[in-house]
C-alpha positions in Angstrom: 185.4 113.4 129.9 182.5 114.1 132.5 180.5 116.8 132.4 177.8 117.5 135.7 175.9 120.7 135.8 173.9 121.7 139.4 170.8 123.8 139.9 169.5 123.1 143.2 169.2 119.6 144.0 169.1 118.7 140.6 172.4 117.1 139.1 172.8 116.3 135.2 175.6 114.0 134.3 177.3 114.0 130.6 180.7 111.7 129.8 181.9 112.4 126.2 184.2 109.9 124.5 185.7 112.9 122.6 187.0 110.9 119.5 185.5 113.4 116.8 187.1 116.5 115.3 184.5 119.0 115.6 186.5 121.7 113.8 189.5 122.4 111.7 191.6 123.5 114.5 190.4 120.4 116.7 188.9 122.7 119.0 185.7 121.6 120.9 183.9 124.0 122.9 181.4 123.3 125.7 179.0 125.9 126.6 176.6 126.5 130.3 173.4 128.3 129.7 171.2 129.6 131.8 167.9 129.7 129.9 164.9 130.9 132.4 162.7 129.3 130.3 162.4 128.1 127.2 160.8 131.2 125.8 162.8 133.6 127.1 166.3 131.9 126.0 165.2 130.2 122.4 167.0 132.5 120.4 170.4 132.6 122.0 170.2 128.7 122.2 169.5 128.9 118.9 172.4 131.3 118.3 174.9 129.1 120.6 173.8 126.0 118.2 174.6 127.9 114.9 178.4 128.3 116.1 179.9 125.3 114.8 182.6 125.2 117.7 180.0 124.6 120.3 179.7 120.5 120.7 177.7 120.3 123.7 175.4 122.7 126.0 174.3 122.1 129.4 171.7 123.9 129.9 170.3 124.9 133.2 166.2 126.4 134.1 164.8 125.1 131.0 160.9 125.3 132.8 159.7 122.6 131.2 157.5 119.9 132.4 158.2 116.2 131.7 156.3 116.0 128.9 157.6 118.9 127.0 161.4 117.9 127.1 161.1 117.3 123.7 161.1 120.9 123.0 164.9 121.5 123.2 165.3 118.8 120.3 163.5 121.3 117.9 165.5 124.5 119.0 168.1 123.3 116.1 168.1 120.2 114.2 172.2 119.7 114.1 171.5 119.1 118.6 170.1 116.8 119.9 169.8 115.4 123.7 168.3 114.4 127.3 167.1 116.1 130.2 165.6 115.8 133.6 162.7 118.0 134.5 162.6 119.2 138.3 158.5 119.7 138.1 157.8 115.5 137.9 157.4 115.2 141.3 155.4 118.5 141.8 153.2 118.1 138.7 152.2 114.1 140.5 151.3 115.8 143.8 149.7 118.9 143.0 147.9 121.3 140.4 150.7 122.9 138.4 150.5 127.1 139.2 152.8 129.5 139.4 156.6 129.6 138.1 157.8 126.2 137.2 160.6 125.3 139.0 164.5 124.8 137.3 165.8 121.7 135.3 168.6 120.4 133.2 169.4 119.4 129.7 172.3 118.2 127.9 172.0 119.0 124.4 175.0 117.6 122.0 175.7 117.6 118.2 174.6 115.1 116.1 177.4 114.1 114.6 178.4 113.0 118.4 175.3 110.9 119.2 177.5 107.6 118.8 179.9 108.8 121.7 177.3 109.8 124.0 175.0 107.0 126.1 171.9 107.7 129.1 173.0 105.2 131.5 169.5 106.2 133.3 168.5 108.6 136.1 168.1 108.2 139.9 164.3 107.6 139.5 163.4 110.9 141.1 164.0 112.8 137.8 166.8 115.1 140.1 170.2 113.4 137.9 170.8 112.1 135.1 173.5 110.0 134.3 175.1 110.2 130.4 178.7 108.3 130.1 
């Protein structure tokens, strides 16, 4: 299964081998969230990790800089996951002000960390590729 979510010009790429039963029923729900920021959007995150039918979240405008991806892997400690931020490129050529600008994040349970692989990004930190 391959997953892509698009904000802008920035693409994230997620392939699940889906070989885990996430539920009773075998059901295994994928969620998109719009966060506008981390800040703004913790506690539904939050909320969307706590339903034990949701396996993975792509989650669009997370605001973050490069070196505060890490971020999303404390919203919930049964998610974990990879990103691309959109603000690298700004944040080498200028003095950060202002609204940040959008980026992507692919956050996944735990228990499916052995199906999911970051076969790298295009070097512009605008995709990400995870098979």
């Amino acid at each position: 299964m391959v997953l892509s979510s698009v904000t802008g010009s920035t693409i994230l790429k997620l392939e699940v081998i889906l070989t885990l039963e996430m539920t009773t029923s075998n059901e295994l729900r994928i969620v998109s969230f719009n966060l506008y920021g981390l800040n703004s959007g913790r506690s539904m995150l939050r909320e969307l990790c706590n339903d034990t039918r949701v396996a993975v979240i792509a989650v669009q405008e997370h605001w973050l800089t490069p070196q505060n991806l890490n971020l999303l892997n404390e919203v919930h400690p049964d998610f974990v996951g990879a990103g691309v931020s959109a603000m690298y490129n700004q944040l080498k050529t200028q003095i950060y002000c202002g609204r940040p600008v959008v980026g992507l994040v692919f956050l996944w349970r735990r228990s499916l960390a052995s199906c999911v692989h970051i076969i790298g990004d295009d070097g512009e930190e605008r995709c990400l590729a995870v098979p």
